[in-house]
ZAMI-886728 format. One record per residue (C-alpha): residue number from 1; residue in one letter; x negated, y, z negated. Coordinates in nm, 2 decimals, decimal comma, always signed. Layout:
BEGIN
<site NUM 'A' <X Y Z>>,
...
***
This chain:
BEGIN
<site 1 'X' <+0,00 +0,00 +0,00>>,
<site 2 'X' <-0,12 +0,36 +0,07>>,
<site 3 'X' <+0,06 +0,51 -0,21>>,
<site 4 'X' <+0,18 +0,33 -0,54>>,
<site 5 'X' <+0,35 +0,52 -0,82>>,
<site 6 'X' <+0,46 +0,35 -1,18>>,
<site 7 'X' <+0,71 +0,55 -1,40>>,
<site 8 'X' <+0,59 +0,90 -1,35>>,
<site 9 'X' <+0,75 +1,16 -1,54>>,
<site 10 'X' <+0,68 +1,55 -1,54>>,
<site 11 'X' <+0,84 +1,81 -1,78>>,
<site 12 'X' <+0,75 +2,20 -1,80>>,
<site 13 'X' <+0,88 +2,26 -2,16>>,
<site 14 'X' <+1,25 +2,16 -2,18>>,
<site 15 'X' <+1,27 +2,11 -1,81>>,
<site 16 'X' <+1,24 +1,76 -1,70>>,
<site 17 'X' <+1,11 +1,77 -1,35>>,
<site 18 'X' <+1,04 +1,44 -1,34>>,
<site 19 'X' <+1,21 +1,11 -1,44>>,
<site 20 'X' <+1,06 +0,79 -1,40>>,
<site 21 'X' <+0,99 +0,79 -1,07>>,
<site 22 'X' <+0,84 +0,46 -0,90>>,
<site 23 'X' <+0,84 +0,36 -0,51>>,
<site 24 'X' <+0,56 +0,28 -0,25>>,
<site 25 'X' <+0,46 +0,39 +0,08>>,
<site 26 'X' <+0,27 +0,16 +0,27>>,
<site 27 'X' <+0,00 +0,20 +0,52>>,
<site 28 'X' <+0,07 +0,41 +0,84>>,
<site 29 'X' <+0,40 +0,54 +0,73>>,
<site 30 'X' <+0,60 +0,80 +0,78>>,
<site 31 'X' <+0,78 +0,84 +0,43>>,
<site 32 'X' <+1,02 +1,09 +0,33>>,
<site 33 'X' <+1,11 +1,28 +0,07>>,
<site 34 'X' <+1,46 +1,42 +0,09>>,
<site 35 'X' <+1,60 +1,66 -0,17>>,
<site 36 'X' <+1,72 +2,05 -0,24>>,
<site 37 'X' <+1,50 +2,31 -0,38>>,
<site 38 'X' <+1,42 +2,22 -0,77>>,
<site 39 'X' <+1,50 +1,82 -0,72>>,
<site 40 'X' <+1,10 +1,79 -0,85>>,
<site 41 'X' <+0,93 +1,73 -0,47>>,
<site 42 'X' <+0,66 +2,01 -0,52>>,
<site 43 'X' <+0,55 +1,84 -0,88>>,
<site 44 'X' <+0,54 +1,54 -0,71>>,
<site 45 'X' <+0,29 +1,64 -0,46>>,
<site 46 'X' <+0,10 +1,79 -0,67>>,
<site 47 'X' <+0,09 +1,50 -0,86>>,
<site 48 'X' <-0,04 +1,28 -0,62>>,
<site 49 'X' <-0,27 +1,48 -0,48>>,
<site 50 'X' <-0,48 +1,55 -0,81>>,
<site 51 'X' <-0,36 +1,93 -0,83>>,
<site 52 'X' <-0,14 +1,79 -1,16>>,
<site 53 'X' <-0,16 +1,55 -1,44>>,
<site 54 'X' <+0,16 +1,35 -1,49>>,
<site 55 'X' <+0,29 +1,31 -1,87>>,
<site 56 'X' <+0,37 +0,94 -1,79>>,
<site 57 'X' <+0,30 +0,67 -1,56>>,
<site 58 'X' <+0,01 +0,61 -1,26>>,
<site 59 'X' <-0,03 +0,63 -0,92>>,
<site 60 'X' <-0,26 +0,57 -0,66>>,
<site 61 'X' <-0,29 +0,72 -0,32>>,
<site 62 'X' <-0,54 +0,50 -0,10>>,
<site 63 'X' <-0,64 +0,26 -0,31>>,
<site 64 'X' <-0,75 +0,53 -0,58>>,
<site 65 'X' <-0,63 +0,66 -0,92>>,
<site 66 'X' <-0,53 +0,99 -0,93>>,
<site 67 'X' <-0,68 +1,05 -1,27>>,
<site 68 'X' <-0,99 +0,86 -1,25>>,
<site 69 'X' <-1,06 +0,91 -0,93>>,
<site 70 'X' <-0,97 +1,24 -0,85>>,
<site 71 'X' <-1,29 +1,33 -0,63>>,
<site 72 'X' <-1,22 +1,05 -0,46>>,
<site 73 'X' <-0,84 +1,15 -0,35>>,
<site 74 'X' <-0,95 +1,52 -0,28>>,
<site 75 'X' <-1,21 +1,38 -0,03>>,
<site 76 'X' <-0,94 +1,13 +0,20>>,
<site 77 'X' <-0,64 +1,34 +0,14>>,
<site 78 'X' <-0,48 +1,61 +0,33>>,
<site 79 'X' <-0,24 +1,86 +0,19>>,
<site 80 'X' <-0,01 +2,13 +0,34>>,
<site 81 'X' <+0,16 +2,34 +0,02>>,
<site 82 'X' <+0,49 +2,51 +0,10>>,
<site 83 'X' <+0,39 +2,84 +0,07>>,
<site 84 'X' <+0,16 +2,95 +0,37>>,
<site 85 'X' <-0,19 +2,95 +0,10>>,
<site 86 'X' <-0,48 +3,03 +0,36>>,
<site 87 'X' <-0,72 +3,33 +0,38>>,
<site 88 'X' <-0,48 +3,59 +0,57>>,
<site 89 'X' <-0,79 +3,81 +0,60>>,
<site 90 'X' <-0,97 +3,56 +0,81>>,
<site 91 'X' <-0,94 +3,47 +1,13>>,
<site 92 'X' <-0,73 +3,16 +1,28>>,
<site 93 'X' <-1,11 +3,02 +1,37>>,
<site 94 'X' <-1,26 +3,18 +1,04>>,
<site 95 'X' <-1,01 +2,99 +0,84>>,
<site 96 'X' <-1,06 +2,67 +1,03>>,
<site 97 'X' <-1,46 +2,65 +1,02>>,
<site 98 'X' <-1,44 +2,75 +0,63>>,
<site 99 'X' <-1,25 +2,45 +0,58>>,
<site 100 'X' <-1,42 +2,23 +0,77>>,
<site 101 'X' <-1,75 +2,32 +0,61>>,
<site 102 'X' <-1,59 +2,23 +0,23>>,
<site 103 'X' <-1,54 +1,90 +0,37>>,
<site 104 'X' <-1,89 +1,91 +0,47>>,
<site 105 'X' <-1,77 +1,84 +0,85>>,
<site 106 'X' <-1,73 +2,06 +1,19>>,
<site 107 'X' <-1,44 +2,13 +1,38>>,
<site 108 'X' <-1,63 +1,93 +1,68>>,
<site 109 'X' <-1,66 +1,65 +1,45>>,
<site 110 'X' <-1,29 +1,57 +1,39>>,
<site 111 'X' <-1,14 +1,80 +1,73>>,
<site 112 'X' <-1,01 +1,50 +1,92>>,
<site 113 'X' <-0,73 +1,44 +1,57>>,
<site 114 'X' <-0,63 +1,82 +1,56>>,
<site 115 'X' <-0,67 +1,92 +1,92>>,
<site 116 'X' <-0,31 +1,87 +2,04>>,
<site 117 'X' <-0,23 +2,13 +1,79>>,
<site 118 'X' <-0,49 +2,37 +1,81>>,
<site 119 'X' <-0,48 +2,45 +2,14>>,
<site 120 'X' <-0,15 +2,61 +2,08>>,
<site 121 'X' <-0,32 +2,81 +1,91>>,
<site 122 'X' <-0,67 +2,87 +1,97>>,
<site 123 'X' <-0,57 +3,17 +2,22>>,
<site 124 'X' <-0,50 +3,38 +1,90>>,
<site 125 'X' <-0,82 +3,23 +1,71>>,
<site 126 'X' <-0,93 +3,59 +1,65>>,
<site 127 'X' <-0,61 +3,68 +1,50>>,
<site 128 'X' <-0,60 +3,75 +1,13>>,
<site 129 'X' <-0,42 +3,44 +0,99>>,
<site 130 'X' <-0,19 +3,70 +0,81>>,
<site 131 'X' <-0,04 +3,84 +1,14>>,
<site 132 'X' <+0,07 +3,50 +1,28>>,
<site 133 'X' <+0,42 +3,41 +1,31>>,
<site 134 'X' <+0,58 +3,11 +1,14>>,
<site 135 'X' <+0,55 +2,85 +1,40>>,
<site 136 'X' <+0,16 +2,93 +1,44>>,
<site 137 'X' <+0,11 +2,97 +1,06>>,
<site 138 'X' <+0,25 +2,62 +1,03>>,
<site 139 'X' <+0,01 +2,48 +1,27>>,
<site 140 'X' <-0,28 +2,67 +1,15>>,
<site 141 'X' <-0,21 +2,50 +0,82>>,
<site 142 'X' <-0,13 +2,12 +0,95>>,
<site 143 'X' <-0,51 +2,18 +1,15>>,
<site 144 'X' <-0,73 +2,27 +0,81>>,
<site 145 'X' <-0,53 +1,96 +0,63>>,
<site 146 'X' <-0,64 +1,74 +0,90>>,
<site 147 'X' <-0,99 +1,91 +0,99>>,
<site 148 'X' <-1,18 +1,61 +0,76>>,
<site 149 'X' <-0,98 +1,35 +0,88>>,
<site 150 'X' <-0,78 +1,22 +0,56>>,
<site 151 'X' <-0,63 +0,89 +0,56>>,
<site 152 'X' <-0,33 +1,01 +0,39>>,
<site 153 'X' <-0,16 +1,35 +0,48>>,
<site 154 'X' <+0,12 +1,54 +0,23>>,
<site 155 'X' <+0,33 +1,79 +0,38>>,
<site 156 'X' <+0,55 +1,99 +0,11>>,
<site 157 'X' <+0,87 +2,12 +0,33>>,
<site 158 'X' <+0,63 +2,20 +0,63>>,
<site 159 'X' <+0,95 +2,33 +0,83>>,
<site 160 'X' <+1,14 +2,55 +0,62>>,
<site 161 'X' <+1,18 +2,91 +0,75>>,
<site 162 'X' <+1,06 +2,81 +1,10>>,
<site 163 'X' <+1,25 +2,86 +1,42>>,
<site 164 'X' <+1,42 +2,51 +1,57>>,
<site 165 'X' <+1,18 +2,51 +1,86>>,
<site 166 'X' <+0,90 +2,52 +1,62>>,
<site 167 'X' <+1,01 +2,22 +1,42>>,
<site 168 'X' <+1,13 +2,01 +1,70>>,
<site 169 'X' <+0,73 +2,07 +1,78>>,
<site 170 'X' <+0,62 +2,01 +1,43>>,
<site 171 'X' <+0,80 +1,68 +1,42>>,
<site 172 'X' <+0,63 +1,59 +1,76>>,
<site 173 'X' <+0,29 +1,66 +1,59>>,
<site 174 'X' <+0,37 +1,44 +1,31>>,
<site 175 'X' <+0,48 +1,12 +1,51>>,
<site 176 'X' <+0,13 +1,15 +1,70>>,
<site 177 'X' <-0,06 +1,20 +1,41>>,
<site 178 'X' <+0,12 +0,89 +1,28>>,
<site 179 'X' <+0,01 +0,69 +1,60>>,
<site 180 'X' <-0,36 +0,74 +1,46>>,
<site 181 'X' <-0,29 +0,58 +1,22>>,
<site 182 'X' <-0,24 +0,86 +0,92>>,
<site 183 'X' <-0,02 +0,79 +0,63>>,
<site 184 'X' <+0,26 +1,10 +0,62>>,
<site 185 'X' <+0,42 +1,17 +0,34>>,
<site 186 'X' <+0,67 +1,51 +0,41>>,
<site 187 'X' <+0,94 +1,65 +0,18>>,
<site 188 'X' <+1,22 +1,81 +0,28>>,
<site 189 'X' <+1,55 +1,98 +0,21>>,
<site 190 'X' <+1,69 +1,94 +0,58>>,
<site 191 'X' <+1,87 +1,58 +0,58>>,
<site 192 'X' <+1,87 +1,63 +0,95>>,
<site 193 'X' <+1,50 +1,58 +0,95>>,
<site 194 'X' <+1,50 +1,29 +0,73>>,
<site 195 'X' <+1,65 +1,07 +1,04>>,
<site 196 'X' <+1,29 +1,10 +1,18>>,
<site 197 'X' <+1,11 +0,88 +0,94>>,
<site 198 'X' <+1,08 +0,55 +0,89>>,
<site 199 'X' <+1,20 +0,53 +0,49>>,
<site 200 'X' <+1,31 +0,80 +0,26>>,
<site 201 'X' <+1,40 +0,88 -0,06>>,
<site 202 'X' <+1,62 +1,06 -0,14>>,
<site 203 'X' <+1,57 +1,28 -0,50>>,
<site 204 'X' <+1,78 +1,49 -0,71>>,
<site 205 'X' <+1,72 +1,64 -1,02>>,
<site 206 'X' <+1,41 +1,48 -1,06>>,
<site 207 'X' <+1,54 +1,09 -1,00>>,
<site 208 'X' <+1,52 +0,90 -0,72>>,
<site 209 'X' <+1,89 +0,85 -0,56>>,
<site 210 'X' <+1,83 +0,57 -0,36>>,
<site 211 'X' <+1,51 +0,44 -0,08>>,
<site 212 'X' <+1,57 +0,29 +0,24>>,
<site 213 'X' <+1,56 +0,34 +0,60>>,
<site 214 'X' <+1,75 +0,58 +0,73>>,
<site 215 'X' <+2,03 +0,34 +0,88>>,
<site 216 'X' <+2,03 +0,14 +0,60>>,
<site 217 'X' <+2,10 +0,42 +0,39>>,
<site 218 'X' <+2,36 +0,58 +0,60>>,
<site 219 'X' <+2,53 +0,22 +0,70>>,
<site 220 'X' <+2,61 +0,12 +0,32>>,
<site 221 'X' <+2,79 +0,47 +0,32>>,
<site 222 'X' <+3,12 +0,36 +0,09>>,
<site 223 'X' <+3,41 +0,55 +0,31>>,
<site 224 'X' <+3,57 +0,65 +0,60>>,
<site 225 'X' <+3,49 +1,01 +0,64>>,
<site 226 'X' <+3,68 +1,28 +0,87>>,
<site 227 'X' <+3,65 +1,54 +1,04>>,
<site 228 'X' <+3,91 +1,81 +0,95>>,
<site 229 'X' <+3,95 +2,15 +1,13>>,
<site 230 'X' <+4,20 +2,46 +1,09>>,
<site 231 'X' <+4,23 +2,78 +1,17>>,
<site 232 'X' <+4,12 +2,89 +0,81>>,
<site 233 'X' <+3,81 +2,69 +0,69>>,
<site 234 'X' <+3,86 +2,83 +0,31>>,
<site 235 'X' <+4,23 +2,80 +0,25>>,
<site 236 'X' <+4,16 +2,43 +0,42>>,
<site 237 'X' <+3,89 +2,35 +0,14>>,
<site 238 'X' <+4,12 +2,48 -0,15>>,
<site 239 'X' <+4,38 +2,29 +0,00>>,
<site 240 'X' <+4,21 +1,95 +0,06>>,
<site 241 'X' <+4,05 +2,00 -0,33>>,
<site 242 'X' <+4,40 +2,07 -0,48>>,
<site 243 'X' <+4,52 +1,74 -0,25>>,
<site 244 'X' <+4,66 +1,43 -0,48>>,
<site 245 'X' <+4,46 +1,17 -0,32>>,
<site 246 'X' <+4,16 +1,38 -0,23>>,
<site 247 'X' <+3,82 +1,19 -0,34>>,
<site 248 'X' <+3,54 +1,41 -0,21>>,
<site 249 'X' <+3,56 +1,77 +0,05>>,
<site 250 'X' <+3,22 +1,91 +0,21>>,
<site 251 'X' <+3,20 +2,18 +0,43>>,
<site 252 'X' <+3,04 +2,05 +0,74>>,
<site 253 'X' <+2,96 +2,31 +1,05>>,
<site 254 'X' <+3,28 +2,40 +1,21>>,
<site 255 'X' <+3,42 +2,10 +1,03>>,
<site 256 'X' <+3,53 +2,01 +0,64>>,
<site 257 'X' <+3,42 +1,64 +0,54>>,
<site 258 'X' <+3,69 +1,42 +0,39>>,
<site 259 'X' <+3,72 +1,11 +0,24>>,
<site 260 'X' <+3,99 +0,97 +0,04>>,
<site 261 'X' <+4,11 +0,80 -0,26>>,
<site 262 'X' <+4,29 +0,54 -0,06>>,
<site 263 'X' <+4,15 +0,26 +0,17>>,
<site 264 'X' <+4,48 +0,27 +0,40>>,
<site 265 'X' <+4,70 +0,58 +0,42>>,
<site 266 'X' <+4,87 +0,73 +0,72>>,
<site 267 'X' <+4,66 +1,08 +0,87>>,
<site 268 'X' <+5,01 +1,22 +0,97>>,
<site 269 'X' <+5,08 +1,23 +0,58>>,
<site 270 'X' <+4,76 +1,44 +0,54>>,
<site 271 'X' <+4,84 +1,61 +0,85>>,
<site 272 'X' <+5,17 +1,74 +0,74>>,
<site 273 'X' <+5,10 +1,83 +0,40>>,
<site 274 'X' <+4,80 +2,06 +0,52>>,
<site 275 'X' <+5,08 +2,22 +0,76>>,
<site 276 'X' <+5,28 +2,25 +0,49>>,
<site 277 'X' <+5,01 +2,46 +0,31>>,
<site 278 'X' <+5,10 +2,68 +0,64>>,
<site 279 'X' <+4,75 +2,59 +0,79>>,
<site 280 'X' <+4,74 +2,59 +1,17>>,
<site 281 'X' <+4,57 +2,40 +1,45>>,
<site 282 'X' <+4,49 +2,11 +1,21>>,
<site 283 'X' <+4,28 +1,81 +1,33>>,
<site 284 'X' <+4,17 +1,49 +1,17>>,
<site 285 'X' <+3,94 +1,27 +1,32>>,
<site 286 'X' <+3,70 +0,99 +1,18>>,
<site 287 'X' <+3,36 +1,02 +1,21>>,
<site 288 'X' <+3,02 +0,85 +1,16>>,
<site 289 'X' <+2,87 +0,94 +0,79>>,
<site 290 'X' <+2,55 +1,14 +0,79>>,
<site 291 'X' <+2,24 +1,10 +0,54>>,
<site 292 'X' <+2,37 +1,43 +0,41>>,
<site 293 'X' <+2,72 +1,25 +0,33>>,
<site 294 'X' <+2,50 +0,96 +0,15>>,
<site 295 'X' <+2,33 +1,22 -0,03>>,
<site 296 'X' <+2,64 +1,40 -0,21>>,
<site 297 'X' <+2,82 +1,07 -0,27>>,
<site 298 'X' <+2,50 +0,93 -0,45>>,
<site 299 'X' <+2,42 +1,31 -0,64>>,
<site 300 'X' <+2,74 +1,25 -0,78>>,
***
């Protein structure tokens, strides 16, 4: 396995930010870590990645112990914070060549893992790293994690607060990288994104929900869900809340998701009561769950 953690547990003062946690990620995965803002995936990171001590449990990550052999994990590990943490007063190349040197290594060394990315770049490699834009920040940041060729790379919600294009790129980056034959570990809060891995877990609150692949996770999904439009999305949620047989409503795009309390009941019952509640242009039609769905059923 490339990562193994045992009962870890975190807690700043009262806060628990971690609770128990144990899973594995094995060689060559792409593993993700799927929660909201304050569900404990930052601590994590830092955990495993030696910037941390946890208050119980072990881990390793590559075959080493993150307490013991700290030096060790520093030296085969890559790690992309969520905040943008490079020198903004240096250059895109400045930045990249400082990097490579801490890891006592060249850029010509290792170009042939990071060169995909850096030539979408290297035309601004002059530009103060501060004056980037999102998209090129975030691959500035993926090259000087990867710039001494880690076995084991830990990206802490690379994608959040870039433009679509960019991550549809970034994910693009990622599956390559994989195909080298790097261990990726990502967290994030968009459940969209965690149908591109190969497992995730899925954390809230400092606990791990449930792990699986993504199908699996979205196939054990315990109801029929719908889709349900009108022509007033917040009178249709009080509605649906305040409905007798109403188990769980989620706003969902131009939609609300519903499931309900009953296996077998007739939609035109539904249909006609939201009517009645002098909604217009109602529809109701089934549809296939989504990891996010899993999610709020399990954070229940």
């Amino acid at each position: 396995m490339s990562i193994t953690l045992q009962h870890i547990s975190k807690s700043y003062k009262k806060v628990e930010a971690l609770k128990d946690i144990s899973f594995e990620v094995k060689e060559n995965e792409l593993f993700g870590l799927i929660g909201p803002d304050g569900a404990g995936k930052t601590t994590l990171f830092r955990i495993l990645t030696t910037l941390l001590f946890a208050d119980e449990g072990t881990a390793n990550v590559a075959g080493f112990d993150v307490v013991k052999d700290y030096k060790a994990i520093r030296q085969n590990v890559g790690y992309m914070p969520g905040k943008f943490s490079l020198y903004q007063d240096l250059t895109v190349e400045e930045n990249l060549k400082f990097f490579a040197t801490i890891f006592g290594t060249t850029i010509d060394e290792n170009y042939e893992l990071i060169k995909d990315i850096y030539v979408q770049i290297e035309p601004f490699k002059n530009r103060r790293a501060g004056k980037l834009s999102g998209g090129m920040k975030q691959k500035l940041a993926l090259s000087c994690a990867l710039i001494h060729k880690p076995k084991v790379l830990f990206l802490d919600e690379p994608t959040t607060g870039v433009d679509p294009v960019s991550r549809k790129e970034f994910w693009e980056m990622l599956k390559r990288l994989q195909q080298k034959g790097i261990t990726i570990l990502v967290s994030t809060p968009y459940m969209d994104e965690a149908a591109l891995c190969d497992r995730i877990a899925l954390i809230q609150d400092g606990k791990i929900l449930k792990i699986d692949t993504p199908e699996a996770i979205v196939k054990h999904y315990p109801k029929t869900i719908y889709n349900i439009g009108a022509n007033n999305m917040y009178q249709l949620i009080l509605s649906l809340n305040a409905y007798e047989h109403s188990y769980s409503v989620y706003p969902f795009g131009e939609f609300v998701h519903y499931t309900d309390q009953r296996t077998n009941f007739e939609l035109n019952d539904l249909k006609k009561y939201l009517e009645a509640e002098n909604l217009t242009g109602v529809s109701i039609q089934s549809t296939k769950p989504t990891i996010e769905d899993t999610f709020m059923e399990l954070a229940k």
